[in-house]
TIVO-2410 file (N, C-alpha, C; in nm, 3 decimals):
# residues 115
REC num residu      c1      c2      c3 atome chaine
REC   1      X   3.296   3.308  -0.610     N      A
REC   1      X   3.188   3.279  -0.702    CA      A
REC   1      X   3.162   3.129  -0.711     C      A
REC   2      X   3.262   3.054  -0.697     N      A
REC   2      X   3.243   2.911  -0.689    CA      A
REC   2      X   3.215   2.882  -0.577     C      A
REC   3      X   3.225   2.935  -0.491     N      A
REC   3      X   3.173   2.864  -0.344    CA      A
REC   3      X   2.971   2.896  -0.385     C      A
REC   4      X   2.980   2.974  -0.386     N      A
REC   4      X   2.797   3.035  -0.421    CA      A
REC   4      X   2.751   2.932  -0.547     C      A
REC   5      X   2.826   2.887  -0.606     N      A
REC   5      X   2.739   2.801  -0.709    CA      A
REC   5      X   2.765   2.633  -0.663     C      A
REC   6      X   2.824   2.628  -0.582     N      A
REC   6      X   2.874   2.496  -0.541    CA      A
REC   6      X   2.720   2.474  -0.420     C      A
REC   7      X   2.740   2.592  -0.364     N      A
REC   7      X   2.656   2.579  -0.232    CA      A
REC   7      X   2.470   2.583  -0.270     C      A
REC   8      X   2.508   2.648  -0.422     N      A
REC   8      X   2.346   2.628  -0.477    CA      A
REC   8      X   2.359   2.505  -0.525     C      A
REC   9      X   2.430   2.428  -0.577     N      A
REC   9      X   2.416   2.343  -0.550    CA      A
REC   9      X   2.360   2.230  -0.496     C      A
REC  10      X   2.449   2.232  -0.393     N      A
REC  10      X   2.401   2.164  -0.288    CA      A
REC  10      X   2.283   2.185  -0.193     C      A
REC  11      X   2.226   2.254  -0.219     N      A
REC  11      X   2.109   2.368  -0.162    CA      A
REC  11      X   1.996   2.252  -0.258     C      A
REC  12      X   2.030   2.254  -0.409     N      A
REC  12      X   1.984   2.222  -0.491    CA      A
REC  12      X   1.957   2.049  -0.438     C      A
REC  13      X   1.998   1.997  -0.362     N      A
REC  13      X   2.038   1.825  -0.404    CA      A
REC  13      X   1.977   1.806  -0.261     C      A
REC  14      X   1.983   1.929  -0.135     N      A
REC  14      X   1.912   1.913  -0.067    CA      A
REC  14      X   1.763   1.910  -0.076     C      A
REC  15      X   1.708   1.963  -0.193     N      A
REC  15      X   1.600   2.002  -0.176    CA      A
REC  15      X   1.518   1.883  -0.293     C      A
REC  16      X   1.577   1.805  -0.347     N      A
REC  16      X   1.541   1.753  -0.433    CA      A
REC  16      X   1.532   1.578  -0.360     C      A
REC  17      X   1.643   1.607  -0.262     N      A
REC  17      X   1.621   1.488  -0.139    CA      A
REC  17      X   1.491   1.515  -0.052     C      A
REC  18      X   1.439   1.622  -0.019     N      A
REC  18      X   1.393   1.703   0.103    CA      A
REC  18      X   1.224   1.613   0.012     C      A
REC  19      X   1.218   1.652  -0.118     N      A
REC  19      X   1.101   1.640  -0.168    CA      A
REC  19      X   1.055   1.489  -0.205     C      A
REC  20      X   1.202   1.429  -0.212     N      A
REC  20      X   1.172   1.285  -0.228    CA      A
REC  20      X   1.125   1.243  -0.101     C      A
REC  21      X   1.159   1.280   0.048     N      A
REC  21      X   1.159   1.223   0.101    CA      A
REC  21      X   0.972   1.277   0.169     C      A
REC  22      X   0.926   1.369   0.148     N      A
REC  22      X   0.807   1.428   0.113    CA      A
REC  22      X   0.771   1.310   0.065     C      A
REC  23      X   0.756   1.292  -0.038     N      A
REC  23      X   0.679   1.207  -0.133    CA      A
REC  23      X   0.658   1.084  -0.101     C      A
REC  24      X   0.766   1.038   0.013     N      A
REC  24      X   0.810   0.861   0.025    CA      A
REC  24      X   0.699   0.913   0.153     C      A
REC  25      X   0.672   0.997   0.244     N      A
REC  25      X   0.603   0.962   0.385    CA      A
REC  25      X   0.447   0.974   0.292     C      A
REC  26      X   0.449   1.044   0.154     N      A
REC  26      X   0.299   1.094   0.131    CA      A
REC  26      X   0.197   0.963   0.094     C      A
REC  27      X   0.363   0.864   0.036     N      A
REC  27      X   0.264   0.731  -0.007    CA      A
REC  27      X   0.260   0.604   0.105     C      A
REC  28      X   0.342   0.622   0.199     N      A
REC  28      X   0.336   0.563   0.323    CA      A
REC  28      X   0.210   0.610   0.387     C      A
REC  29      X   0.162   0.753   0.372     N      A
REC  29      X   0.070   0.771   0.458    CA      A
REC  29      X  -0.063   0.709   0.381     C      A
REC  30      X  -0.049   0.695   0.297     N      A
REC  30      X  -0.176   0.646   0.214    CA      A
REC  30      X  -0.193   0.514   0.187     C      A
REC  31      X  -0.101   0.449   0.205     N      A
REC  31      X  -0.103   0.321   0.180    CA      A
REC  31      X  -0.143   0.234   0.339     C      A
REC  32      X  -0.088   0.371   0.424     N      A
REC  32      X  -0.163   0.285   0.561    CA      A
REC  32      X  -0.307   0.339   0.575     C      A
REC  33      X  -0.321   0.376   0.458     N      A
REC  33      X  -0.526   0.426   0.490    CA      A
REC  33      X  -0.592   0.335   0.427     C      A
REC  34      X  -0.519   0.219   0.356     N      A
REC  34      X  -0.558   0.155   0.271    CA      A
REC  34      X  -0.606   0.051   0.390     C      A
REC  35      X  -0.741  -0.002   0.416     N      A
REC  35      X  -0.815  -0.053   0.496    CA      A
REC  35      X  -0.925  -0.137   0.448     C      A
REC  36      X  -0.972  -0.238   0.502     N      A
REC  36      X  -1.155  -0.316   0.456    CA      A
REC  36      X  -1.242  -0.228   0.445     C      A
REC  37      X  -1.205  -0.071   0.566     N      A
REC  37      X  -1.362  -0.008   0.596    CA      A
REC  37      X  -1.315   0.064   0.497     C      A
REC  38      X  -1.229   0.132   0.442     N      A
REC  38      X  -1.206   0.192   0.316    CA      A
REC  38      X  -1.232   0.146   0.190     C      A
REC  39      X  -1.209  -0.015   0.155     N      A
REC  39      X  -1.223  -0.051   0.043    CA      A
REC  39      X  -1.404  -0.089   0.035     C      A
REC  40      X  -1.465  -0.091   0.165     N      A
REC  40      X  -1.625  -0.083   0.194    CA      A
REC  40      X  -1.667   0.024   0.137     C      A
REC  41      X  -1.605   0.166   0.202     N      A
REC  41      X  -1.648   0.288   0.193    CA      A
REC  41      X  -1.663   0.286   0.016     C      A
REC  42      X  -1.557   0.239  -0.056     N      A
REC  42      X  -1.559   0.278  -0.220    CA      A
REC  42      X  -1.667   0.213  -0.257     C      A
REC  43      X  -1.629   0.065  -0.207     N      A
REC  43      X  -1.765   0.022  -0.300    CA      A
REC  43      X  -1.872   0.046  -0.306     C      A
REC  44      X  -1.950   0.084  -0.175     N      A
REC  44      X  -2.038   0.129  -0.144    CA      A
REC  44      X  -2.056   0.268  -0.244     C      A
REC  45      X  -2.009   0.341  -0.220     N      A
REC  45      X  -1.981   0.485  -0.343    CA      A
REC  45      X  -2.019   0.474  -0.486     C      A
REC  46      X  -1.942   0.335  -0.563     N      A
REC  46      X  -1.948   0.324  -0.686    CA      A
REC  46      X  -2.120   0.252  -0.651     C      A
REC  47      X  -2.132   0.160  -0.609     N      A
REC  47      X  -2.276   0.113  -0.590    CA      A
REC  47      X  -2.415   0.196  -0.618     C      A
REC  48      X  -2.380   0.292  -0.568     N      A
REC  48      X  -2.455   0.414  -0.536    CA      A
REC  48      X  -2.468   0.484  -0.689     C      A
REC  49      X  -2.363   0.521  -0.710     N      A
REC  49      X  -2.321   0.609  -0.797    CA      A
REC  49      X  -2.428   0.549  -0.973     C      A
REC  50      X  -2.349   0.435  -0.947     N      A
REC  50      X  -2.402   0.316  -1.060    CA      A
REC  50      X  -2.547   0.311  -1.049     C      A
REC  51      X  -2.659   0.314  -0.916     N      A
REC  51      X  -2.731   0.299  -0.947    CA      A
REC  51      X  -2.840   0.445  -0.962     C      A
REC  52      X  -2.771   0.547  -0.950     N      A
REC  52      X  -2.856   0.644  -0.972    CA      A
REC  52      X  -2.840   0.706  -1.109     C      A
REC  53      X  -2.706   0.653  -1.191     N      A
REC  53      X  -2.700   0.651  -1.310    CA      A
REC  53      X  -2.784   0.641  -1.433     C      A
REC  54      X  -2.823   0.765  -1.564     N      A
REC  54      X  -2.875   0.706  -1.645    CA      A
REC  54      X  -2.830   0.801  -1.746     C      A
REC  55      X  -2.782   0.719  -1.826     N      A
REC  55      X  -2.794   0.810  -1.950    CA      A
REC  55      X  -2.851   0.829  -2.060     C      A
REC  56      X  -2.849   0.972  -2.157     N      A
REC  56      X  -2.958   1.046  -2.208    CA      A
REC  56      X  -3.090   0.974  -2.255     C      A
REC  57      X  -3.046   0.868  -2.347     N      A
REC  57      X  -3.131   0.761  -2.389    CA      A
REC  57      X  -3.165   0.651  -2.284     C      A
REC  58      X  -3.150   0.667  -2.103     N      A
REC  58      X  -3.180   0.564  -2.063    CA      A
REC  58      X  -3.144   0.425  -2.097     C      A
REC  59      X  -3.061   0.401  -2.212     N      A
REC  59      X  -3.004   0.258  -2.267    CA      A
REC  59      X  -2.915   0.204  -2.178     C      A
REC  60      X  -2.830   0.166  -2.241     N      A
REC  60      X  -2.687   0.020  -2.197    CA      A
REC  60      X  -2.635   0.140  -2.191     C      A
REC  61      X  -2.531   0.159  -2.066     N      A
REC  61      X  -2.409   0.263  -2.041    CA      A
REC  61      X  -2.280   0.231  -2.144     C      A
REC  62      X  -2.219   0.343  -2.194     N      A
REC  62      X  -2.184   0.320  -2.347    CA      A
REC  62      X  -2.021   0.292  -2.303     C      A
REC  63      X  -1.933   0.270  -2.337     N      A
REC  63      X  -1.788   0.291  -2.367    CA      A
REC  63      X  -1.743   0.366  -2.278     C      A
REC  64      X  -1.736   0.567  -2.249     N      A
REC  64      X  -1.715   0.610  -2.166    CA      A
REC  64      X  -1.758   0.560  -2.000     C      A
REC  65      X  -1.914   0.539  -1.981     N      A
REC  65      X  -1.890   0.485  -1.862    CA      A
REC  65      X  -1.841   0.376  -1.789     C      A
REC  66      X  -1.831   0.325  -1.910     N      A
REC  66      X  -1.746   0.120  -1.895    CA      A
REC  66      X  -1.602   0.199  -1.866     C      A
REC  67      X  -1.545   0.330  -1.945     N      A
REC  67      X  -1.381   0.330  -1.886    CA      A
REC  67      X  -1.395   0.383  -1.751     C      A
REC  68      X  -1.508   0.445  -1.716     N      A
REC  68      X  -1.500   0.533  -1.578    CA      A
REC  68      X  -1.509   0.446  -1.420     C      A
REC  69      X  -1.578   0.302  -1.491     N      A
REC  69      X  -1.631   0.238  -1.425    CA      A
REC  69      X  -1.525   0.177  -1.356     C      A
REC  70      X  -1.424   0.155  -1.492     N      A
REC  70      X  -1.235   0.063  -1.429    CA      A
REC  70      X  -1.183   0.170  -1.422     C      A
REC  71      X  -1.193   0.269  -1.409     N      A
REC  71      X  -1.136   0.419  -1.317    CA      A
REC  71      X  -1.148   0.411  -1.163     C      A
REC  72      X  -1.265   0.394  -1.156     N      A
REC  72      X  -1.326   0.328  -1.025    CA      A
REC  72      X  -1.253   0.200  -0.914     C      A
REC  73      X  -1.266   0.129  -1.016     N      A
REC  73      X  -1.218   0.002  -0.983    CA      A
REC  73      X  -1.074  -0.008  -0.975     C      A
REC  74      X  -0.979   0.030  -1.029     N      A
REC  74      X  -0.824   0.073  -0.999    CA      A
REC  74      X  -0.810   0.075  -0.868     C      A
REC  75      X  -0.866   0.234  -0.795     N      A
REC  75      X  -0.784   0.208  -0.636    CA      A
REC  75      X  -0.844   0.090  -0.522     C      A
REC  76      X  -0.935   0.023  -0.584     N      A
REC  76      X  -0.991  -0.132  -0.498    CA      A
REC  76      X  -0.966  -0.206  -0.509     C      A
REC  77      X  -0.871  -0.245  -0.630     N      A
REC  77      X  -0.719  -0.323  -0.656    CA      A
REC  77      X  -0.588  -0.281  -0.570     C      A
REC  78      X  -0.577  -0.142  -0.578     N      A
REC  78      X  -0.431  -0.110  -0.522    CA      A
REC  78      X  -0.481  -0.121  -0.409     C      A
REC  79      X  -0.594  -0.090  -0.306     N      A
REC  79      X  -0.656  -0.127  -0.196    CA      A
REC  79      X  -0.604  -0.302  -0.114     C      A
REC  80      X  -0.699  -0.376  -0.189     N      A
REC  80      X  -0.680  -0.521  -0.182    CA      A
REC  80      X  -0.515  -0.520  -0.154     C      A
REC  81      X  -0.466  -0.517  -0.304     N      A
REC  81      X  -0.367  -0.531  -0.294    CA      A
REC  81      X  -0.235  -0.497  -0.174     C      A
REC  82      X  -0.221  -0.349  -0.111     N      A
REC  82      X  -0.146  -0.357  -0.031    CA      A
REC  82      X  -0.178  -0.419   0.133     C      A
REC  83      X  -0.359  -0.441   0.119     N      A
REC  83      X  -0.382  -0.533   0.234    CA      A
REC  83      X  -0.338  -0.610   0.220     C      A
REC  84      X  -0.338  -0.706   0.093     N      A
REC  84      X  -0.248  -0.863   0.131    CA      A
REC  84      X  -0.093  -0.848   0.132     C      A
REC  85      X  -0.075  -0.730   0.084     N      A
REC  85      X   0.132  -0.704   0.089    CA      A
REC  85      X   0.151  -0.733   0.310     C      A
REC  86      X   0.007  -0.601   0.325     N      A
REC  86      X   0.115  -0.634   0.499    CA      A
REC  86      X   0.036  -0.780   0.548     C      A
REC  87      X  -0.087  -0.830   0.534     N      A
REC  87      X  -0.095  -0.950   0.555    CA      A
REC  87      X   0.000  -1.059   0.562     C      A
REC  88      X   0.057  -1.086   0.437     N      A
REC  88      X   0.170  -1.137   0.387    CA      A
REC  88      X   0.289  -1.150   0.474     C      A
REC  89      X   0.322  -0.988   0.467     N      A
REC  89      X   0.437  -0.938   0.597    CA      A
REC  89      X   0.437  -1.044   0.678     C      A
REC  90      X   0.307  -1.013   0.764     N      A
REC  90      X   0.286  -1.069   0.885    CA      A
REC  90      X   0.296  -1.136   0.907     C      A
REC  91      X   0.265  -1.222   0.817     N      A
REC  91      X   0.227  -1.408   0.803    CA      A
REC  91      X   0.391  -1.430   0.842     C      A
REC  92      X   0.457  -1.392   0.753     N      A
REC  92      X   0.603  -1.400   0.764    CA      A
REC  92      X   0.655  -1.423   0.916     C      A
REC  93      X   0.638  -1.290   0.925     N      A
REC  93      X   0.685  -1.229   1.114    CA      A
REC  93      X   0.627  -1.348   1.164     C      A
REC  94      X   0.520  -1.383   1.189     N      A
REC  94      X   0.476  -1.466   1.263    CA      A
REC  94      X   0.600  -1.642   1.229     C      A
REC  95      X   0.539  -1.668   1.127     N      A
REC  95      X   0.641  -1.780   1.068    CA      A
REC  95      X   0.743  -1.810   1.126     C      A
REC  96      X   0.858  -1.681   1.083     N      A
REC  96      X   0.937  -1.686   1.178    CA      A
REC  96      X   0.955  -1.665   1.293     C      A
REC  97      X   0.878  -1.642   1.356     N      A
REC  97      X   0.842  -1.613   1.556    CA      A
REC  97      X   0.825  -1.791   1.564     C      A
REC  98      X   0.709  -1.845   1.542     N      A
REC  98      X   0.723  -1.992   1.564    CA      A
REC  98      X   0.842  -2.059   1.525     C      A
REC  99      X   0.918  -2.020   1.413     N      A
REC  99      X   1.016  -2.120   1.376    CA      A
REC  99      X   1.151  -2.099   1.493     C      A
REC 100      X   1.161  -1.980   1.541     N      A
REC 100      X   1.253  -1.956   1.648    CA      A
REC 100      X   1.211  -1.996   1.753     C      A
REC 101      X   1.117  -2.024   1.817     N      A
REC 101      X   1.033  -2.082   1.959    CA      A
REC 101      X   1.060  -2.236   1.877     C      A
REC 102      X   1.043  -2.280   1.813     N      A
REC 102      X   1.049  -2.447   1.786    CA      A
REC 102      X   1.183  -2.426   1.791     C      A
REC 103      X   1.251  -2.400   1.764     N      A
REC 103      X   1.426  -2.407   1.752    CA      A
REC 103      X   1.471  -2.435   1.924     C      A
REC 104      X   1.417  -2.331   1.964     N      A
REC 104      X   1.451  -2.297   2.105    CA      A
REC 104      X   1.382  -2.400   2.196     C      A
REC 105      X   1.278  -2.449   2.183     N      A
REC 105      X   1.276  -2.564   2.229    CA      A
REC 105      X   1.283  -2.688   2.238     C      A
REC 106      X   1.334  -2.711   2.085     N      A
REC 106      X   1.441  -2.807   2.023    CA      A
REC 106      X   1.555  -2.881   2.118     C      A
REC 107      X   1.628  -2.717   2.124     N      A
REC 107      X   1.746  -2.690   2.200    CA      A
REC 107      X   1.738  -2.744   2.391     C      A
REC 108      X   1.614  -2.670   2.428     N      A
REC 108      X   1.618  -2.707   2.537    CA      A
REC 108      X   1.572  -2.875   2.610     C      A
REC 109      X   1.545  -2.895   2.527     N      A
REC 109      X   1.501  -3.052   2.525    CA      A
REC 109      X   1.626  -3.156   2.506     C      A
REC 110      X   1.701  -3.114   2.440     N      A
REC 110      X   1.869  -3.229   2.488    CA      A
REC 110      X   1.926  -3.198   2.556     C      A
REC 111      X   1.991  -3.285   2.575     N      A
REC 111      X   2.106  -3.292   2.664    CA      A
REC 111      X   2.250  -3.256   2.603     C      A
REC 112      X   2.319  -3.174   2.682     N      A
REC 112      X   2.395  -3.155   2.597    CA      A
REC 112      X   2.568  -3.215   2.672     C      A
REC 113      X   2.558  -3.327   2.680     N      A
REC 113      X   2.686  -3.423   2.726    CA      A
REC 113      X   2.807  -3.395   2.577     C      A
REC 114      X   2.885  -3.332   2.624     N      A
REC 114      X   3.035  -3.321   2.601    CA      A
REC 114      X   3.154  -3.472   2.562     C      A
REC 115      X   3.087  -3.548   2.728     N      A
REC 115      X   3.197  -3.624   2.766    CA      A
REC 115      X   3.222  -3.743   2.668     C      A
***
């Protein structure tokens, strides 16, 4: 009886790994969709959206559409945003690619006398 509850268990811890790890490729996959022609595609959308807009009284868009509007505007932040995270990256990678080629030819440029 303890082997069967041990093994649900672990059945249990597999599956709770199984789903994390679900979840970790679901925001990897989305975060590499995160693109210019994507953050184009939105704006363009809300643009649209905004201008075929009117409400009942034709007036100033009230409170609700001002929150819908930074509803909107949220994933063109997280957008931006993880473009400049791998930008960033890169900049890095690169950085250090030159700083190891200057090293290395640092190196090859003396002499290296012992005596």
């Amino acid at each position: 009886m303890t082997s069967l509850t041990e093994q649900m268990g672990q059945l249990k811890k597999q599956q709770y790994a199984l789903a994390e790890k679900i979840k970790e490729e679901e925001e990897r996959k989305l975060k590499e969709s995160y693109t210019i022609e994507r953050l184009e595609q939105l704006n363009n959308n809300q643009s649209e959206s905004i201008k075929k807009y009117r409400s009942k009284d034709s007036n100033y868009r009230g409170k609700f559409e001002l929150q819908q509007t930074n509803l909107m505007t949220n994933p063109r932040f997280q957008i931006i945003l993880e473009i400049l995270k791998r930008q960033n990256a890169r900049i890095v990678e690169l950085e250090a690619m030159i700083q190891s080629k200057n090293n290395e030819d640092k190196y090859d440029g003396e002499s290296w006398n012992y005596a």
